[in-house]
Backbone bond lengths (Angstrom), bond angles and torsions (degrees), N, CA, C in turn:
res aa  C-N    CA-C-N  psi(-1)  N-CA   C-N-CA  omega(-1)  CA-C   N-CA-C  phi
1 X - - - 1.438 - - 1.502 110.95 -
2 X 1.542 124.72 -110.97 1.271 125.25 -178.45 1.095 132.70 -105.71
3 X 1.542 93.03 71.41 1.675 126.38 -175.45 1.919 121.02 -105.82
4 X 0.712 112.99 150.35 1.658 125.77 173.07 1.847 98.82 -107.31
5 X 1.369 94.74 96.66 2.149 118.77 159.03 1.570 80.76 49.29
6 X 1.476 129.48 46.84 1.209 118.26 162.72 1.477 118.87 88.41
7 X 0.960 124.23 -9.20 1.692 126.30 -162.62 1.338 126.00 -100.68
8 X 1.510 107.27 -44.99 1.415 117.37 175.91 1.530 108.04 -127.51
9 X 1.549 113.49 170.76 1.415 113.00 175.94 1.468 97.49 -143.83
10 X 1.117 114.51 141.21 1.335 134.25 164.10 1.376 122.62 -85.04
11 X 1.100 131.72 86.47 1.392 123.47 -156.38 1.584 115.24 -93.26
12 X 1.381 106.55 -11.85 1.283 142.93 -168.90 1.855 90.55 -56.12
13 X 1.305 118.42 -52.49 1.599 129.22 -177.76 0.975 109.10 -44.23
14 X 1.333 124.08 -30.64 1.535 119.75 -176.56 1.541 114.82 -101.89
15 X 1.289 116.97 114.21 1.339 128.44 164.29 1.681 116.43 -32.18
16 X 1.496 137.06 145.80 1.133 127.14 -178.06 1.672 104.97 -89.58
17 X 0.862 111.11 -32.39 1.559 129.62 164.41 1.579 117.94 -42.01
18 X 1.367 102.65 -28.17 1.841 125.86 171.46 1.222 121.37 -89.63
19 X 1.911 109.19 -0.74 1.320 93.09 -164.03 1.577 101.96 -123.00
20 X 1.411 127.45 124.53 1.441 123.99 166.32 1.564 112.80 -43.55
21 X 1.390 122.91 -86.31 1.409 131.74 -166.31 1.403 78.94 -132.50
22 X 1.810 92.07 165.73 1.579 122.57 142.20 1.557 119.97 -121.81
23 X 1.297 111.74 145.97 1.428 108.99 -147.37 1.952 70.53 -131.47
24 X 1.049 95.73 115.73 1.866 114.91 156.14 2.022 111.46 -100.73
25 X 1.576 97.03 134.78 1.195 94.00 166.99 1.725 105.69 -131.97
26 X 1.149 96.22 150.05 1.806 72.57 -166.31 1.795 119.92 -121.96
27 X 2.023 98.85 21.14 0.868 115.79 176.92 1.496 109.27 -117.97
28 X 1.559 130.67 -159.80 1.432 115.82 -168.42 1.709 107.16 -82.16
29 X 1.421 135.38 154.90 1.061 132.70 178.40 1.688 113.73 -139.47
30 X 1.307 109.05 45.99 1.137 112.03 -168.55 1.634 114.18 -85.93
31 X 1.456 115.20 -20.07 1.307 111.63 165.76 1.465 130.86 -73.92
32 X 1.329 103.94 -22.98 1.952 114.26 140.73 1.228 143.48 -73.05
33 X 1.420 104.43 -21.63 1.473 101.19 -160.22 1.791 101.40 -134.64
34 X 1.276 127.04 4.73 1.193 163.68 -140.87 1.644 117.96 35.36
35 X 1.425 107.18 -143.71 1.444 106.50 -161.07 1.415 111.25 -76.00
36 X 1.468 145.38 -5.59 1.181 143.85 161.79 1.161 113.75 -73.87
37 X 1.545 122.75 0.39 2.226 108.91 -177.02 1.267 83.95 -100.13
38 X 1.164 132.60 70.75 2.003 120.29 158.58 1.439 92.32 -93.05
39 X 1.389 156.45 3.54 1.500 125.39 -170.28 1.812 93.75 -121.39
40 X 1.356 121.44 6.61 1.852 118.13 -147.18 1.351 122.84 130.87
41 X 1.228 108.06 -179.75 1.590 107.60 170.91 1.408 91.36 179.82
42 X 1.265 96.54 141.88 1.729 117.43 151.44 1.722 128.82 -137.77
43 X 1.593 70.63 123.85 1.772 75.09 -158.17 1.278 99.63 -118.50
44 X 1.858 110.79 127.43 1.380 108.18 156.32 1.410 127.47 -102.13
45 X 1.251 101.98 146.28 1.468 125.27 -161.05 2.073 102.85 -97.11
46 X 1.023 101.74 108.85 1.590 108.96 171.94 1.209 136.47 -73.50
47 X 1.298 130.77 156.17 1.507 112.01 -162.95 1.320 107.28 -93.59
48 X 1.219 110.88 123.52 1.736 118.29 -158.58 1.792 102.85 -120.05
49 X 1.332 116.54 10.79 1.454 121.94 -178.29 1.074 125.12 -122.56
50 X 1.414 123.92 1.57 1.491 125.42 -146.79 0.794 112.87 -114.20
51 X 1.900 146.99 134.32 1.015 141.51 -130.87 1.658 92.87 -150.86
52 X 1.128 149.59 134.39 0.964 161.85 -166.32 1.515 131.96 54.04
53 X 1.591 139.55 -130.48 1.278 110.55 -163.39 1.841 97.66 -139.90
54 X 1.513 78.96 164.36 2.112 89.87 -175.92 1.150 123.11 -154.23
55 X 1.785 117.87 117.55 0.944 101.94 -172.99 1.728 122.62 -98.29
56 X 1.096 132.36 176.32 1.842 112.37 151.85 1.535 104.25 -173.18
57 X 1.554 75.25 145.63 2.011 95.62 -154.66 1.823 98.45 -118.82
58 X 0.734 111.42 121.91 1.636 101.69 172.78 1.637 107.98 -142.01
59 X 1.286 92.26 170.02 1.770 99.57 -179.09 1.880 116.46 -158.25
60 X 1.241 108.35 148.74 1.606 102.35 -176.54 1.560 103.88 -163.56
61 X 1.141 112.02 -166.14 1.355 153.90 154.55 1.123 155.71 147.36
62 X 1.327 139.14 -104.06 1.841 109.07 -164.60 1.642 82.44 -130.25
63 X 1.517 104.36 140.94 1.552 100.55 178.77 1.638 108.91 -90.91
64 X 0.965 104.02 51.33 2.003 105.97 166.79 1.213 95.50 175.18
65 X 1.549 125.49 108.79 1.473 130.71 -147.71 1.649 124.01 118.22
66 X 1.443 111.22 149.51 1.418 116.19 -174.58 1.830 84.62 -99.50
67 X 1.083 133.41 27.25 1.534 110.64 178.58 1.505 99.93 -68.93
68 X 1.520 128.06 168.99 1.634 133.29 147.83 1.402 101.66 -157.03
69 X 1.475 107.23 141.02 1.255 110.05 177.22 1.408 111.06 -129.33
70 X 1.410 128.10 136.09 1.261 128.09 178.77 1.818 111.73 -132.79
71 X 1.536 107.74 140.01 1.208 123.61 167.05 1.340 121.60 -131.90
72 X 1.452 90.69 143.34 1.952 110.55 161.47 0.810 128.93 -129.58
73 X 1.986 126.41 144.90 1.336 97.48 171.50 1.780 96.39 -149.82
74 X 0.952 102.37 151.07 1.866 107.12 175.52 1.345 115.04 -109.87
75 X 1.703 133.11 111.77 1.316 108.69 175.28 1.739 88.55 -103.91
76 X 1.762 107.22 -173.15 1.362 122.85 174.73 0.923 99.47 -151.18
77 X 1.376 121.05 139.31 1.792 111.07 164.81 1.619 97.41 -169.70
78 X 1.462 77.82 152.61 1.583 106.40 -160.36 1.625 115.05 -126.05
79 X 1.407 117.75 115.27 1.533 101.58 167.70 1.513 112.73 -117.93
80 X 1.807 105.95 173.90 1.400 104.85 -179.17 1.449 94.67 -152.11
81 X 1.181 113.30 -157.46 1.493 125.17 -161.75 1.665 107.28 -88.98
82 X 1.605 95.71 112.75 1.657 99.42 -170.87 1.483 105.86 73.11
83 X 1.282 144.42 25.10 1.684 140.10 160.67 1.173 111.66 -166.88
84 X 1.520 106.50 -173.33 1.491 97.55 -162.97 2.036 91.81 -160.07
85 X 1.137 137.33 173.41 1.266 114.69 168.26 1.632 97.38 -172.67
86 X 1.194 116.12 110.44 1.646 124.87 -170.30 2.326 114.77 -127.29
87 X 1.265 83.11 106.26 1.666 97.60 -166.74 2.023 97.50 -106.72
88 X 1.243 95.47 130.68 1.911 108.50 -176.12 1.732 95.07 -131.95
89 X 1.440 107.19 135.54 1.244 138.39 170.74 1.735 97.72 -99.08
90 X 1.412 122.23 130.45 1.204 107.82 173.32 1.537 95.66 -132.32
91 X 1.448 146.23 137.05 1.595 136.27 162.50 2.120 101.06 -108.30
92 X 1.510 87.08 150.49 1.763 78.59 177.33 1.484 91.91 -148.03
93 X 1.253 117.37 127.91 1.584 122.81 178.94 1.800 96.86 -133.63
94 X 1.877 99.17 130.91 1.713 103.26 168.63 1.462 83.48 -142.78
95 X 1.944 103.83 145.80 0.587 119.95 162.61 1.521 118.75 -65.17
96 X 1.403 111.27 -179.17 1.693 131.19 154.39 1.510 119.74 -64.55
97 X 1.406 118.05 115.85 1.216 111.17 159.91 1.420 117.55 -87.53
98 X 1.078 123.13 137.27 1.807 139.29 -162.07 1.836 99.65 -79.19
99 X 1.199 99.53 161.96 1.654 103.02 162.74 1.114 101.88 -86.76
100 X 1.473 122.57 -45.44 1.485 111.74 -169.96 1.722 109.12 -83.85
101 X 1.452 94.55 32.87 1.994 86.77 152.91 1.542 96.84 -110.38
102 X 1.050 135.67 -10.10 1.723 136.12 176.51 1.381 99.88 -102.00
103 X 1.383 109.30 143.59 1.668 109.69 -163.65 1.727 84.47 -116.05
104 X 1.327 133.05 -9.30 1.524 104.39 135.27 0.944 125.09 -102.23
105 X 1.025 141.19 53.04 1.594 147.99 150.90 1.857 115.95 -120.31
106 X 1.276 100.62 19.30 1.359 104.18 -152.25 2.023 86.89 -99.16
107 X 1.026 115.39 -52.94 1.518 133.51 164.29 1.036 122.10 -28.45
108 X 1.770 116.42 -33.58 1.235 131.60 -173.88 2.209 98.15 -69.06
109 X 0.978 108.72 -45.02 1.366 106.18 -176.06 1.313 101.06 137.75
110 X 1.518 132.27 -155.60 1.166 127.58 -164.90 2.048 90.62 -115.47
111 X 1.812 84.79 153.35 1.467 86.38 -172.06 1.257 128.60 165.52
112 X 1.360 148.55 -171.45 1.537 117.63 176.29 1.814 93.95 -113.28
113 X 1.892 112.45 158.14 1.147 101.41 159.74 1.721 108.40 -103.72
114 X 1.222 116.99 -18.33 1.546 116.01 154.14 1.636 131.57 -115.58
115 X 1.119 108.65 163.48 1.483 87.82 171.13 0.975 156.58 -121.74
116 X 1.896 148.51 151.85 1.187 116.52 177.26 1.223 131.51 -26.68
117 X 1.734 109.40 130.04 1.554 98.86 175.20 1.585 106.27 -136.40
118 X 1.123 127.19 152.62 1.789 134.66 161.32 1.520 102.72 -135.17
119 X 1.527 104.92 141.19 1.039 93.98 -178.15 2.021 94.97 -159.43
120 X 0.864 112.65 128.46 1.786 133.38 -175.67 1.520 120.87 -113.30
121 X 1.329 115.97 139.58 1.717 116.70 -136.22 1.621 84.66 -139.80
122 X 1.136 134.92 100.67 1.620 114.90 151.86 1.298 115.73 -113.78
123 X 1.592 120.41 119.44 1.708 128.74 -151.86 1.384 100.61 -129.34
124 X 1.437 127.82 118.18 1.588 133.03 -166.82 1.297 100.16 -121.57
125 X 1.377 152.92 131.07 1.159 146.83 112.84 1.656 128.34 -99.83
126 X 1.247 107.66 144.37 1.539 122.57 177.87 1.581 123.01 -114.03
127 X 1.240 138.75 132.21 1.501 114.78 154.50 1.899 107.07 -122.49
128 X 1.296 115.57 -179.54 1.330 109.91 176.00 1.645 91.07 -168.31
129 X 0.776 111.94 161.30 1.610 139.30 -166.59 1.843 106.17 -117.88
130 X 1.159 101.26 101.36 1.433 116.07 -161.26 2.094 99.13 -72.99
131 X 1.363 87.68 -77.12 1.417 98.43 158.57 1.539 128.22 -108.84
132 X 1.516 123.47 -170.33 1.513 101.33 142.99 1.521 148.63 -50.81
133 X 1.418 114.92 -10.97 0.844 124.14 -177.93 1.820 120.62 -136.61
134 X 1.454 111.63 10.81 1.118 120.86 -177.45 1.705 104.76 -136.61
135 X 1.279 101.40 138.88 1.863 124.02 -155.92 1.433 104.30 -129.44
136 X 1.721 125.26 106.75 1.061 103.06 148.15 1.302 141.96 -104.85
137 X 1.109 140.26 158.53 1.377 124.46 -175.35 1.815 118.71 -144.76
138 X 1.362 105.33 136.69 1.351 118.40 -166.16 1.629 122.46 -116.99
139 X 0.927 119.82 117.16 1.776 114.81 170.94 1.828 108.00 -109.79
140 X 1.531 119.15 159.20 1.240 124.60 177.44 1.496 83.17 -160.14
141 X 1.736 96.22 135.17 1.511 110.77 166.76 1.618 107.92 -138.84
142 X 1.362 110.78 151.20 1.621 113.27 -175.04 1.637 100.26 -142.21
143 X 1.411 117.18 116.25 1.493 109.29 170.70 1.540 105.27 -132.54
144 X 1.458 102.89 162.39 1.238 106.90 -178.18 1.676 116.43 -151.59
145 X 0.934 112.32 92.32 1.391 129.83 173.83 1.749 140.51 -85.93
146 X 1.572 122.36 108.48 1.194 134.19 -178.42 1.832 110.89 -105.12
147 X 1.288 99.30 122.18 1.440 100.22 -178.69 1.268 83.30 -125.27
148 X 1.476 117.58 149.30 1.811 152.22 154.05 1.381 123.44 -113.23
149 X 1.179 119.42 94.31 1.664 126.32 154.80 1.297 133.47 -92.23
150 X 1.413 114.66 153.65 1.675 105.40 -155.68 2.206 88.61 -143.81
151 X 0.818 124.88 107.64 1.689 111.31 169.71 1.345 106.25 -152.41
152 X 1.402 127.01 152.94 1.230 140.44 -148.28 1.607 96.37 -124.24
153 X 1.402 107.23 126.44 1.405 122.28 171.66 1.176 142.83 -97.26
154 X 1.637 114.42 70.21 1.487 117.47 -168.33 1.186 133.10 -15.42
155 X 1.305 137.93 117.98 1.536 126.92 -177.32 1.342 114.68 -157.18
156 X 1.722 102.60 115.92 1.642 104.01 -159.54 1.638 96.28 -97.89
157 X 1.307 143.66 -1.38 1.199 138.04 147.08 1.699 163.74 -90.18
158 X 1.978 82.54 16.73 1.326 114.93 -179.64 1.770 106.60 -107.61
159 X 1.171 119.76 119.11 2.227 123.65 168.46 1.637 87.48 -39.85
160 X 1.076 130.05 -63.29 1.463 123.55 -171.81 1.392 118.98 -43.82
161 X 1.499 131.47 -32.28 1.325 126.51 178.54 1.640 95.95 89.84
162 X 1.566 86.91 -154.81 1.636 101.33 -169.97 1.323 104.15 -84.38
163 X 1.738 91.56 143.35 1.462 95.04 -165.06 1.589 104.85 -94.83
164 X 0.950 130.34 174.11 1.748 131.31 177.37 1.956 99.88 -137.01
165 X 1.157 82.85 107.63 1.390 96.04 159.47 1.714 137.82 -113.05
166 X 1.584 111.37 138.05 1.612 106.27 -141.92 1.731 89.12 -133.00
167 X 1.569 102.24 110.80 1.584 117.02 -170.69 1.259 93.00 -93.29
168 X 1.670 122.84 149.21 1.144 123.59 135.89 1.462 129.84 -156.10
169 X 1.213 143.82 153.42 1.587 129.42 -144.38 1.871 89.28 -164.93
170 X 1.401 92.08 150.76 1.405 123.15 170.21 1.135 129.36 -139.89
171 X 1.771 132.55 114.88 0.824 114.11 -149.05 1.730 98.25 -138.43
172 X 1.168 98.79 124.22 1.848 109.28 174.92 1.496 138.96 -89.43
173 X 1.227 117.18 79.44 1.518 102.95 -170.92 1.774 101.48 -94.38
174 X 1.180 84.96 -171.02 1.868 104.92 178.77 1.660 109.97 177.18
175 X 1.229 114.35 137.71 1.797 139.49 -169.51 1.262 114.68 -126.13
176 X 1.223 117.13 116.64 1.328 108.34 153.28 1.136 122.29 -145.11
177 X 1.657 131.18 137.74 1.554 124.06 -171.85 1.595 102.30 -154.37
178 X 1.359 112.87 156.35 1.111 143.70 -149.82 1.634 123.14 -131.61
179 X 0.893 125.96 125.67 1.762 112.44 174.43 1.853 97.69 -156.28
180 X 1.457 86.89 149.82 1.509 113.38 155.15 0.999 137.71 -85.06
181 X 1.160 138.75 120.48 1.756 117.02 -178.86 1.771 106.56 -140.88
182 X 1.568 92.25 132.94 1.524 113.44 -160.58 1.284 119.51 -105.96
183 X 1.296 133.32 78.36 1.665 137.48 161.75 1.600 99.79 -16.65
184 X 1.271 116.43 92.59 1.497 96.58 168.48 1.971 110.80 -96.85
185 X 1.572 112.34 -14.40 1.411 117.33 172.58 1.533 94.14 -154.05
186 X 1.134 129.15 -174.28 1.144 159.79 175.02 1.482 108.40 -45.50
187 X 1.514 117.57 -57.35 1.238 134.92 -168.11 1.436 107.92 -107.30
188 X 1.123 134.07 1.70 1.395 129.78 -143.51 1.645 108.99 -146.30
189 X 1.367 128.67 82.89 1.379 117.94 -158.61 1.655 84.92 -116.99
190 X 1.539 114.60 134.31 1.377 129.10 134.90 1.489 136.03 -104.37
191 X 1.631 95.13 139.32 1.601 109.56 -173.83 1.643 124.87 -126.97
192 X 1.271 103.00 153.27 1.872 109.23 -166.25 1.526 95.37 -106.69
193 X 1.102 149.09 146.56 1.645 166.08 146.45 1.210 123.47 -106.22
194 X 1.397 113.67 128.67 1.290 113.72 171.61 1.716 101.74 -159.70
195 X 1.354 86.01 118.98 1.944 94.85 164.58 1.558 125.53 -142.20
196 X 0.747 102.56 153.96 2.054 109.15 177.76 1.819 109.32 -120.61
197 X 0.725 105.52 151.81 1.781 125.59 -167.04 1.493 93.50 -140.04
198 X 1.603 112.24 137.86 1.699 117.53 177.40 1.740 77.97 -139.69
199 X 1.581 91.41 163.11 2.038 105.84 173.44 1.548 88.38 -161.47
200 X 1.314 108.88 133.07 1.691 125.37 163.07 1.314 104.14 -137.46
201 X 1.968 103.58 119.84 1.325 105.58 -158.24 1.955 73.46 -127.84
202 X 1.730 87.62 143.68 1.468 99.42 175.80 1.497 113.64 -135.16
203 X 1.172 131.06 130.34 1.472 124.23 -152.43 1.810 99.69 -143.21
C-alpha cells in the first residue's frame, strides 16, 4: 500500500477517521501477507461498511504551556449493490510548545521545543464487484503538511551573539493504487496491483 519500493510507509496519508482497526502481528505473517511479513505486520484495516456521514471536532492542550492542538475531520460514505465508496477530509493543527514553558529548557535561550504544525488528509477508497467473481478495488490519498520551527543557538564566540534560527517546510504527497482480484475457485483467489506514490518536499 503506502510504501516507497517497499521500504517505508507513510501512514500519516491515511486519515484516522478512514481507518476501521489496526491489526498488529508481531510474529511472521507471510502466509497472509506473503513472503516479505517474516519480522510482523501492521496492518490497517479501512472502513469498508459505512454508509452515511461523520463528523468530529475536538480541541486541547497542555495545562502549563502555550501548546493547542485542534482537529477535524468529515468522512462520507456510501454503499450500493456490489460496492461501496468511503471519502474522509481530516485537518490537524498544534501549536509550538516554547522552551520557556519547561524550566529546563528555558536556559537553552528562546525557541520552540516542538513545532508548529498543519497538516490536511484527503483519503478516498472505492470497491465494486465487477462480476461474481471479479473485484475491483481503488485507494487515493492527498496530504499536505507545513511545519515551522523557531530556536536560538547559544554562541559565546560570535559579535553577533545568539543566533535564531527559523525552519520551515512543506511537504506534498499523493497515492494512488488499484487492484483486481479474481475468484478463480472457492479456495483460490488471484490478484493484479498497481500503485504510484509522488512527495514534493520544499524547505
Amino acid at each position: 500500500g503506502l510504501s516507497d519500493f517497499g521500504q517505508t510507509a507513510d501512514v500519516s496519508l491515511i486519515p484516522m477517521a478512514a481507518i476501521e482497526r489496526v491489526e498488529v502481528l508481531t510474529d511472521g505473517a507471510s502466509a497472509i501477507y506473503g513472503s516479505d511479513a517474516i519480522g510482523g505486520v501492521v496492518n490497517f484495516v479501512l472502513r469498508d461498511d459505512f454508509d452515511g456521514a461523520e463528523t468530529s471536532l475536538s480541541y486541547g492542550g497542555v495545562t502549563d504551556g502555550s501548546l493547542r492542538q485542534g482537529d477535524f475531520s468529515q468522512t462520507v460514505g456510501r454503499r450500493w449493490t456490489g460496492g461501496h465508496a468511503v471519502g474522509t477530509y481530516a485537518y490537524h493543527s498544534v501549536s509550538a510548545l516554547e522552551r520557556n514553558d519547561r524550566d529546563y529548557a528555558a536556559p537553552a535561550g528562546r525557541g520552540d521545543l516542538t513545532p508548529d504544525e498543519i497538516r490536511q488528509n484527503v483519503f478516498v477508497t472505492l470497491s465494486q464487484e465487477v462480476t461474481d467473481r471479479l473485484k475491483l478495488n481503488g485507494d487515493l490519498g492527498l496530504a499536505r503538511r507545513k511545519i515551522k520551527n523557531e530556536y536560538t543557538t547559544l554562541s559565546l564566540f560570535t559579535p553577533l551573539g545568539d543566533l535564531i534560527t527559523r525552519y520551515h517546510s512543506q511537504t506534498d504527497q499523493w497515492f494512488a493504487g488499484a487492484a483486481l482480484d479474481y475468484a478463480v475457485t472457492s479456495a483460490l483467489n488471484a490478484s493484479i496491483q498497481a500503485s504510484y506514490a509522488h512527495e514534493d518536499a520544499n524547505r
